[in-house]
Biopython code that builds the backbone (N, CA, C, O; Angstrom):
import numpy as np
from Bio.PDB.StructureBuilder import StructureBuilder

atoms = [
    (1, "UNK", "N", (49.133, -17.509, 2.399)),
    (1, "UNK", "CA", (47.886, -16.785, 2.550)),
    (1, "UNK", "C", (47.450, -16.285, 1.181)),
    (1, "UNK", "O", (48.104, -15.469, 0.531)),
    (2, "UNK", "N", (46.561, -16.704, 0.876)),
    (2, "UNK", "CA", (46.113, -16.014, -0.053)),
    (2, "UNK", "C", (45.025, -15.056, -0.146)),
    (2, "UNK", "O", (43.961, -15.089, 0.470)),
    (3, "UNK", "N", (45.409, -14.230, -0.962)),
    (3, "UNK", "CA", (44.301, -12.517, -1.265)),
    (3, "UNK", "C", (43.183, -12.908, -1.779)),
    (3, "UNK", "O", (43.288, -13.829, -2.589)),
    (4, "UNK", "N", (42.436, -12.622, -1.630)),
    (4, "UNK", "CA", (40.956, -12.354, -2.356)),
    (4, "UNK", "C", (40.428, -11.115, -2.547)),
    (4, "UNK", "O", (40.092, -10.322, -1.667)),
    (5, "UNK", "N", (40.363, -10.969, -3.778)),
    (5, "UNK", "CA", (39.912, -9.364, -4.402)),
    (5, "UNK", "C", (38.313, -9.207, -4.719)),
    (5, "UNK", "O", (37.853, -10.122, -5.401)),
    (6, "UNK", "N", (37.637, -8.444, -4.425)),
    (6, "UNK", "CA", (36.089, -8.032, -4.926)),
    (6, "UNK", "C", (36.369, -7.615, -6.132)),
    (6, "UNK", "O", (37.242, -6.763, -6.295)),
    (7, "UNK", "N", (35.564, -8.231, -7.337)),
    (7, "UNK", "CA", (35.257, -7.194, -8.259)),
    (7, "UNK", "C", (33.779, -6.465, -7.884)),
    (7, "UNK", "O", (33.039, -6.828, -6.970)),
    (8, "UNK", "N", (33.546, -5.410, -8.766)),
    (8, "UNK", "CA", (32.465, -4.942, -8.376)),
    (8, "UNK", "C", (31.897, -4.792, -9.739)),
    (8, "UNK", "O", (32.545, -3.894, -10.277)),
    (9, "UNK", "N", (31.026, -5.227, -10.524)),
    (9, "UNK", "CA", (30.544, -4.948, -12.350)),
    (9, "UNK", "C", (29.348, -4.357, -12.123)),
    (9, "UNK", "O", (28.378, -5.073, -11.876)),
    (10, "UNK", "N", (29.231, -3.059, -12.166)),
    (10, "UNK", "CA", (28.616, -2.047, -12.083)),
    (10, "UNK", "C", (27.558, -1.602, -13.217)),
    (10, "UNK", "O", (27.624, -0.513, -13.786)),
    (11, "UNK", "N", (26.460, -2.693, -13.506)),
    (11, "UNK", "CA", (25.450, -3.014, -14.454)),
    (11, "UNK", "C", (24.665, -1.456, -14.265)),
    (11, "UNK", "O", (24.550, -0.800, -13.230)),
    (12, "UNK", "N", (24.299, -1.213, -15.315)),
    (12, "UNK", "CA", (23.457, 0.053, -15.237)),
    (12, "UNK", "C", (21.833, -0.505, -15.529)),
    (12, "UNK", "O", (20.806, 0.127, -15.283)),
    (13, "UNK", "N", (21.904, -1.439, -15.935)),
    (13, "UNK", "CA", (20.415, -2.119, -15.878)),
    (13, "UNK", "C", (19.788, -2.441, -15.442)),
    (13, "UNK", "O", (18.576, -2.240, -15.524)),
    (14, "UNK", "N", (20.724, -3.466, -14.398)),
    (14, "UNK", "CA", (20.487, -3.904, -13.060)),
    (14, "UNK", "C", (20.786, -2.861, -11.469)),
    (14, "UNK", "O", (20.820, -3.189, -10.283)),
    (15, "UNK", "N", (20.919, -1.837, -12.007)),
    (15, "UNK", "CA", (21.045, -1.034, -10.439)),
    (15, "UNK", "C", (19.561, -0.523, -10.234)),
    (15, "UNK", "O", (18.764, -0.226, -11.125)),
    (16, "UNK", "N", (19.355, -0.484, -8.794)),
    (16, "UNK", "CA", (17.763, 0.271, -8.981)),
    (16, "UNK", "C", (17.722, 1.417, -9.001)),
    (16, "UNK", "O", (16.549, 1.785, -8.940)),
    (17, "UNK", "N", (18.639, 2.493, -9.075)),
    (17, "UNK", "CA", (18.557, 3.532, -8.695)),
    (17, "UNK", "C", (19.139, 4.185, -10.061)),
    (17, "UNK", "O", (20.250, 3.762, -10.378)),
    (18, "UNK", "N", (18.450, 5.330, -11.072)),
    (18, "UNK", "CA", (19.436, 5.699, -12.238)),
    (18, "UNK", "C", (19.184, 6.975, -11.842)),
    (18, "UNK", "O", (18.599, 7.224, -10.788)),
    (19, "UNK", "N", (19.561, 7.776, -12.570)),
    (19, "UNK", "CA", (19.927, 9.779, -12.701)),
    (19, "UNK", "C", (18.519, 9.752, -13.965)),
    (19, "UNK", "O", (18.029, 8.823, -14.608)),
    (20, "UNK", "N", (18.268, 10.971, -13.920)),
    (20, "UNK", "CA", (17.354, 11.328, -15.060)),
    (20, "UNK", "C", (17.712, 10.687, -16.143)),
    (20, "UNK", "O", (17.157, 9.699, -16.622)),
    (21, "UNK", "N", (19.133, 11.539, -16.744)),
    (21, "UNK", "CA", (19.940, 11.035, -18.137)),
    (21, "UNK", "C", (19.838, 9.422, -18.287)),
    (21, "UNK", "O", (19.465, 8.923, -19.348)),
    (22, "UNK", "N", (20.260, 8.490, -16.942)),
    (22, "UNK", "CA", (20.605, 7.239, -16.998)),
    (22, "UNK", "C", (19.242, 6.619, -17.530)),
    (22, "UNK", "O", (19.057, 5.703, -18.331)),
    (23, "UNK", "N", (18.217, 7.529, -16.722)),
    (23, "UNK", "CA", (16.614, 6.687, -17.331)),
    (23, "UNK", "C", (16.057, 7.083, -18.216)),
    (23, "UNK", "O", (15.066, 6.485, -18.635)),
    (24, "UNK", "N", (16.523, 8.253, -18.805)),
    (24, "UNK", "CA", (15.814, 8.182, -20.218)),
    (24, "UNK", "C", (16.589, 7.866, -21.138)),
    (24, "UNK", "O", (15.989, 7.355, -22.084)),
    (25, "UNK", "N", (18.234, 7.996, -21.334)),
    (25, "UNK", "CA", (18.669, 6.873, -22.302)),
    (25, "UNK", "C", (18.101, 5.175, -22.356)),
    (25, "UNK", "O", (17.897, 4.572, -23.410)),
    (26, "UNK", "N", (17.947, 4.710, -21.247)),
    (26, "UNK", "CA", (17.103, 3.458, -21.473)),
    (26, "UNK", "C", (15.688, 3.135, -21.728)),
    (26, "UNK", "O", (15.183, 2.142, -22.251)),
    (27, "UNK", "N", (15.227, 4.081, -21.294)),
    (27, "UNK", "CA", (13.941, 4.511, -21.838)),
    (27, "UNK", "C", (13.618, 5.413, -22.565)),
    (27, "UNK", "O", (13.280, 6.485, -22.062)),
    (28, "UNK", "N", (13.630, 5.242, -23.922)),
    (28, "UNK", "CA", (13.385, 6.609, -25.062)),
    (28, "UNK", "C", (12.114, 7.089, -25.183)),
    (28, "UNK", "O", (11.807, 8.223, -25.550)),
    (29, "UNK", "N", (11.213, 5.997, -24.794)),
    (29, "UNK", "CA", (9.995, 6.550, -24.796)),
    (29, "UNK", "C", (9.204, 7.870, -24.277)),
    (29, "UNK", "O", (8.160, 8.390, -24.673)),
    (30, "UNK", "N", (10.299, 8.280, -23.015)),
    (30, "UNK", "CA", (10.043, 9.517, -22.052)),
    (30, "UNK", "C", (11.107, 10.611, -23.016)),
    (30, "UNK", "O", (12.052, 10.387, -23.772)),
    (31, "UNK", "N", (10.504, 11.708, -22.616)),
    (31, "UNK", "CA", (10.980, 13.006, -23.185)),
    (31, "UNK", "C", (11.394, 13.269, -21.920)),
    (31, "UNK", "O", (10.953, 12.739, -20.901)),
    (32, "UNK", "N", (12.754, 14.586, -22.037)),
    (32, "UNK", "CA", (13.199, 15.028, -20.951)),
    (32, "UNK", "C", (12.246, 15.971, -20.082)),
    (32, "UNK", "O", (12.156, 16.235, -18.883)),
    (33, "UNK", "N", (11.530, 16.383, -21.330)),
    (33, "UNK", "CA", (10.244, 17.667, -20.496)),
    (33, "UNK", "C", (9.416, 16.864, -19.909)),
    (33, "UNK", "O", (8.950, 17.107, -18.796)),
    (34, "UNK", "N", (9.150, 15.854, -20.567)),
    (34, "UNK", "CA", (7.883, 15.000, -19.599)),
    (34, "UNK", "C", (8.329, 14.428, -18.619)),
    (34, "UNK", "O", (7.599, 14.760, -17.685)),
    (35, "UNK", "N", (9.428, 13.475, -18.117)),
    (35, "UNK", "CA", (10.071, 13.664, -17.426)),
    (35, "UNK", "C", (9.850, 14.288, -15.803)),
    (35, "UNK", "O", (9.460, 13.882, -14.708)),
    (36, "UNK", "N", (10.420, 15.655, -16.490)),
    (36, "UNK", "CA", (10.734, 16.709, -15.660)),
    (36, "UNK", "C", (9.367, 17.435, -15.035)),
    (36, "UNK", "O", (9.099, 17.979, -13.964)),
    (37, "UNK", "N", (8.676, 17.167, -16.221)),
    (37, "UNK", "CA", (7.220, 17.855, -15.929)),
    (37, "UNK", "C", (6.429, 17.140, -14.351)),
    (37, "UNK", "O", (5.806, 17.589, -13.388)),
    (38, "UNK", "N", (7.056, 15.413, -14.966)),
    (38, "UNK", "CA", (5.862, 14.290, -13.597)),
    (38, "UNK", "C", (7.003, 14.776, -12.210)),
    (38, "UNK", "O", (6.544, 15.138, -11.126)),
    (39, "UNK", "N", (8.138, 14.721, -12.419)),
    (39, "UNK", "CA", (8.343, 14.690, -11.097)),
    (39, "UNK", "C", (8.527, 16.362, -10.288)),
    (39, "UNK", "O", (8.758, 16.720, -9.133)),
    (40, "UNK", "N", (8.283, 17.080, -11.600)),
    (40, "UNK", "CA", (7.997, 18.274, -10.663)),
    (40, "UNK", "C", (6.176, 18.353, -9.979)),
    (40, "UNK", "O", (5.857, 18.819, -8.885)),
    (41, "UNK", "N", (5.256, 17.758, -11.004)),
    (41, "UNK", "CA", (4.073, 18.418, -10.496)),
    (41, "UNK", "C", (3.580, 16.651, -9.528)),
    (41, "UNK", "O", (2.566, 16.445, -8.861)),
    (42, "UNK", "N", (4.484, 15.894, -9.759)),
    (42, "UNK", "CA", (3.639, 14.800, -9.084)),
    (42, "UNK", "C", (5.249, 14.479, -8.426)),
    (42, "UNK", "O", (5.845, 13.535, -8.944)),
    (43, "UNK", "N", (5.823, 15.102, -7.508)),
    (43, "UNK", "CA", (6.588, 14.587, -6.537)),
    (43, "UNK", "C", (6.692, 14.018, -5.077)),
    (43, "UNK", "O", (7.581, 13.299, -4.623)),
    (44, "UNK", "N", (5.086, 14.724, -4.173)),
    (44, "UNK", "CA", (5.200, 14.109, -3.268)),
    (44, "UNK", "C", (4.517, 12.462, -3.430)),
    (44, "UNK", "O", (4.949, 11.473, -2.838)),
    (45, "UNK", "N", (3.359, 12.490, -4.384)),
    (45, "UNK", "CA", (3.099, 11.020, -4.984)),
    (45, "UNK", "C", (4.396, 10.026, -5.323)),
    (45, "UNK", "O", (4.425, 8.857, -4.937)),
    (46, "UNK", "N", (5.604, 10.728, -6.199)),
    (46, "UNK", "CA", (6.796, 9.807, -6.440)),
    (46, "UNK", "C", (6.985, 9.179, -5.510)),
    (46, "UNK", "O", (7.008, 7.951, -5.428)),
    (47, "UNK", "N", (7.191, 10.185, -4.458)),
    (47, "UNK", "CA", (7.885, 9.970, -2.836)),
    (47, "UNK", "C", (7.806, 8.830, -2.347)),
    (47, "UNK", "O", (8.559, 7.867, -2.200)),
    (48, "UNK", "N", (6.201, 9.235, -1.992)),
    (48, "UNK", "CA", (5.507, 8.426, -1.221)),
    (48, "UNK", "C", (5.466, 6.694, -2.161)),
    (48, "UNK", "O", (5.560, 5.614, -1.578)),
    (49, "UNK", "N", (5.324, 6.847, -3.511)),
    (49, "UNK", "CA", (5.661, 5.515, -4.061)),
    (49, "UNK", "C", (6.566, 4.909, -4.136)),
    (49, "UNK", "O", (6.333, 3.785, -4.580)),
    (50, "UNK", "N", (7.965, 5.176, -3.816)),
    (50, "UNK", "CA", (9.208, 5.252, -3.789)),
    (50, "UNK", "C", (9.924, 4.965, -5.112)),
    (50, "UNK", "O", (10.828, 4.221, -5.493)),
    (51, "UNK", "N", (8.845, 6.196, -5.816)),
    (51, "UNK", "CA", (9.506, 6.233, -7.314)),
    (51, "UNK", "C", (10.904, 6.953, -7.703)),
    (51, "UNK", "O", (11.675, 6.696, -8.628)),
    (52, "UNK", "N", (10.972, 7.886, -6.747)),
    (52, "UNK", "CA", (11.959, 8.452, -6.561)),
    (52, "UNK", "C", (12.754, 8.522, -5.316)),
    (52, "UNK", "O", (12.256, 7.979, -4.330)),
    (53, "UNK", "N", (13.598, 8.944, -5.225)),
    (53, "UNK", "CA", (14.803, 9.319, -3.910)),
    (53, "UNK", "C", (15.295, 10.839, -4.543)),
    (53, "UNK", "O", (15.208, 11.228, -5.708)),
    (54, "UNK", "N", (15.790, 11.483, -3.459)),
    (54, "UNK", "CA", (17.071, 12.438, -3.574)),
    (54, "UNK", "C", (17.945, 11.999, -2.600)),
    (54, "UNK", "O", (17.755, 11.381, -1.552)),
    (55, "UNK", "N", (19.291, 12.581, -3.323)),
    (55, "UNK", "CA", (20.744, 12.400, -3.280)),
    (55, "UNK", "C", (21.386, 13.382, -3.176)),
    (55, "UNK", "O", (22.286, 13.696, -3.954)),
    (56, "UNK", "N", (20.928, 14.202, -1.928)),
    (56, "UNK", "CA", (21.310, 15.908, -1.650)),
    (56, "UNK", "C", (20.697, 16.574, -3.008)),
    (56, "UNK", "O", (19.899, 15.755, -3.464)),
    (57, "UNK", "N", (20.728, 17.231, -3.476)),
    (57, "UNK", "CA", (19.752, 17.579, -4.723)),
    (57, "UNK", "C", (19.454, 16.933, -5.858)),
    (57, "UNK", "O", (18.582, 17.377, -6.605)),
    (58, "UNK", "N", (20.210, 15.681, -6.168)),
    (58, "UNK", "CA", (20.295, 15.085, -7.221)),
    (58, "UNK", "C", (18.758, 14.188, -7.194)),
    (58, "UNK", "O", (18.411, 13.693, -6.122)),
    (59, "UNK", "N", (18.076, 14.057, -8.153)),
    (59, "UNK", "CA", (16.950, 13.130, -8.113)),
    (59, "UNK", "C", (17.436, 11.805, -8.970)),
    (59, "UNK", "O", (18.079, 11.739, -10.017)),
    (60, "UNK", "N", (16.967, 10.932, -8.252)),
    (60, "UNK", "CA", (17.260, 9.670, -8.255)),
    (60, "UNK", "C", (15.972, 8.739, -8.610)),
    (60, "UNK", "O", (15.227, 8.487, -7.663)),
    (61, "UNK", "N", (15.628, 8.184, -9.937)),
    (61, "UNK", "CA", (14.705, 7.141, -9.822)),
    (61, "UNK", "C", (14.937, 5.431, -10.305)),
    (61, "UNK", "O", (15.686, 4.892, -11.120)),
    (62, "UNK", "N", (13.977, 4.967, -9.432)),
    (62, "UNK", "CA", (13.562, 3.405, -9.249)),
    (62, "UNK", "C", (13.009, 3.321, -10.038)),
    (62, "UNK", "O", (11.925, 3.903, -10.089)),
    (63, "UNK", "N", (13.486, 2.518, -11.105)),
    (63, "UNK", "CA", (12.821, 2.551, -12.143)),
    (63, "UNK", "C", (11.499, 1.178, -11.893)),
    (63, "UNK", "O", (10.477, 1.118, -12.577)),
    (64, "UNK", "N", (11.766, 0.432, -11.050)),
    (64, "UNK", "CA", (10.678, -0.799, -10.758)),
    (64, "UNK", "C", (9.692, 0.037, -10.491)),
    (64, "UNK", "O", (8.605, -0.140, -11.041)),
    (65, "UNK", "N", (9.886, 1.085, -9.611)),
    (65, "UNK", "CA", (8.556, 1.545, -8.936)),
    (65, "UNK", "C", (8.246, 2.387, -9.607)),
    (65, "UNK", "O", (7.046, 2.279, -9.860)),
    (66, "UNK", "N", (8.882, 3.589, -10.271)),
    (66, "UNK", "CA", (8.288, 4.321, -11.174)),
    (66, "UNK", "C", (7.338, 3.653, -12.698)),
    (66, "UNK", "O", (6.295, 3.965, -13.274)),
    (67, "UNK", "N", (7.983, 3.020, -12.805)),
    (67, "UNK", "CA", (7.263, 1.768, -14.292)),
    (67, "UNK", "C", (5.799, 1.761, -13.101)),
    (67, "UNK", "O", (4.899, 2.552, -13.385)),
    (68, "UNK", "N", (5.629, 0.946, -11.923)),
    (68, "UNK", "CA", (5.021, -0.007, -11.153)),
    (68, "UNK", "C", (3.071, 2.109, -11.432)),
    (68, "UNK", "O", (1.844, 2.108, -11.532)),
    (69, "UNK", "N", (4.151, 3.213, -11.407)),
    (69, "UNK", "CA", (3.709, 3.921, -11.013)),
    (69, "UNK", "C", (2.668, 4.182, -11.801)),
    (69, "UNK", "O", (1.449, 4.148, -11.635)),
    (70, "UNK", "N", (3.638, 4.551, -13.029)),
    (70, "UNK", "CA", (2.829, 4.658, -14.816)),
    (70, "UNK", "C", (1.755, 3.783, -14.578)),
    (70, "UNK", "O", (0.602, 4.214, -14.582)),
    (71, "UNK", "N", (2.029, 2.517, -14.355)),
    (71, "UNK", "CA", (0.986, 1.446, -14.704)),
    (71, "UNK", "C", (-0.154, 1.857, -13.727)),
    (71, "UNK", "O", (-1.206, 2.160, -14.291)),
    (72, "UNK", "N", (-0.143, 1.924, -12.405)),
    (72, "UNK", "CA", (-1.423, 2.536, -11.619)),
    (72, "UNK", "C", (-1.738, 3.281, -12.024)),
    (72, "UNK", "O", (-2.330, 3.829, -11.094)),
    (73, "UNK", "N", (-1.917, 4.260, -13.359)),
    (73, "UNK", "CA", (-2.573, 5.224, -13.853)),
    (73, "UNK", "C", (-1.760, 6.501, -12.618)),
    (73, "UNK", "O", (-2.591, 7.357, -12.314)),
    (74, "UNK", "N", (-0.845, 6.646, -12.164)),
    (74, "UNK", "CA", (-0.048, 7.866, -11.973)),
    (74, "UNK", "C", (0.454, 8.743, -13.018)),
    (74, "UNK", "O", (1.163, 9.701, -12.711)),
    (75, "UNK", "N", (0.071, 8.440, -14.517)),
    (75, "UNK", "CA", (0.531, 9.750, -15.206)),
    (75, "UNK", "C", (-0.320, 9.589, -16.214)),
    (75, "UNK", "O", (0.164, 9.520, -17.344)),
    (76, "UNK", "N", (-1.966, 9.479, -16.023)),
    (76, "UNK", "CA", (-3.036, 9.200, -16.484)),
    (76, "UNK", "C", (-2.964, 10.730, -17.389)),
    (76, "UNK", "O", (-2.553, 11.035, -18.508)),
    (77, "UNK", "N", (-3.524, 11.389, -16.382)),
    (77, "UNK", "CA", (-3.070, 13.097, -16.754)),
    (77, "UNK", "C", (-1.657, 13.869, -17.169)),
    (77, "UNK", "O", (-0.780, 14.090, -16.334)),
    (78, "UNK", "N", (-1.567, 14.186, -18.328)),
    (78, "UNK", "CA", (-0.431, 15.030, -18.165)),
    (78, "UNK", "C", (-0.373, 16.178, -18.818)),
    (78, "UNK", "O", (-1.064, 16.223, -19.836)),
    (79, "UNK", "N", (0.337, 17.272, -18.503)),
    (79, "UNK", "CA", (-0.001, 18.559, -18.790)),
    (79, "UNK", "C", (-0.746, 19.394, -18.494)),
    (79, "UNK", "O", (-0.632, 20.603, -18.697)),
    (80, "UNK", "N", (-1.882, 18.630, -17.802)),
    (80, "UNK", "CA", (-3.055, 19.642, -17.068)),
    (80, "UNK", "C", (-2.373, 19.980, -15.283)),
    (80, "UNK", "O", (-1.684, 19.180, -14.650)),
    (81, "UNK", "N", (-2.809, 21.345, -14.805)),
    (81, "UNK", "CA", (-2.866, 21.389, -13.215)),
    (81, "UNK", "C", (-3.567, 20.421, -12.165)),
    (81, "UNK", "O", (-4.727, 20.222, -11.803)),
    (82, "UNK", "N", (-2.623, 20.039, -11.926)),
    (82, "UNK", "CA", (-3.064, 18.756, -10.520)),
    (82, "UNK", "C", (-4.001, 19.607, -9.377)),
    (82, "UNK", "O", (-4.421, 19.033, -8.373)),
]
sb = StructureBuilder()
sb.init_structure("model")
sb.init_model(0)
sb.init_chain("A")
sb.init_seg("    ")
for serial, (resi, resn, name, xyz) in enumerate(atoms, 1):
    if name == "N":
        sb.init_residue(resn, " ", resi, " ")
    sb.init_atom(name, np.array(xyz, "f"), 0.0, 1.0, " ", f" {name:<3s}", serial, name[0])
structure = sb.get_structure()
């Protein structure tokens, strides 16, 4: 009989789902305040785009759909009150 083992190679590039830290080390272009700024004042929009997830408090983003988001002019505005 022989065993067969799973590896599992746990690409951080290829997962859809990263942590804040995970997406802005790959993306330098974002600041942590800006960041922090879109998904506090534009979160139920994330939501609903499924730019984001939570992970019991942890926020979690898709980076396909968040990119997909930027590009629809979702962070046309920033810094002003929504």
């Amino acid at each position: 009989m022989t065993m067969q083992t799973a590896t599992y190679n746990a690409d951080i590039n290829s997962a859809p789902f990263k942590t804040k830290a995970q997406f802005l080390k790959c993306n330098p272009a974002f600041t942590k305040g800006g960041l922090d700024w879109v998904i506090f004042r534009q979160r139920d929009a994330l939501l609903e785009k499924r730019a984001i997830a939570y992970f019991g408090r942890k926020v979690l983003i898709h980076e396909r759909n968040f990119n997909q988001y930027i590009l629809a002019g979702g962070t046309r505005i920033i810094g002003a009150i929504l």
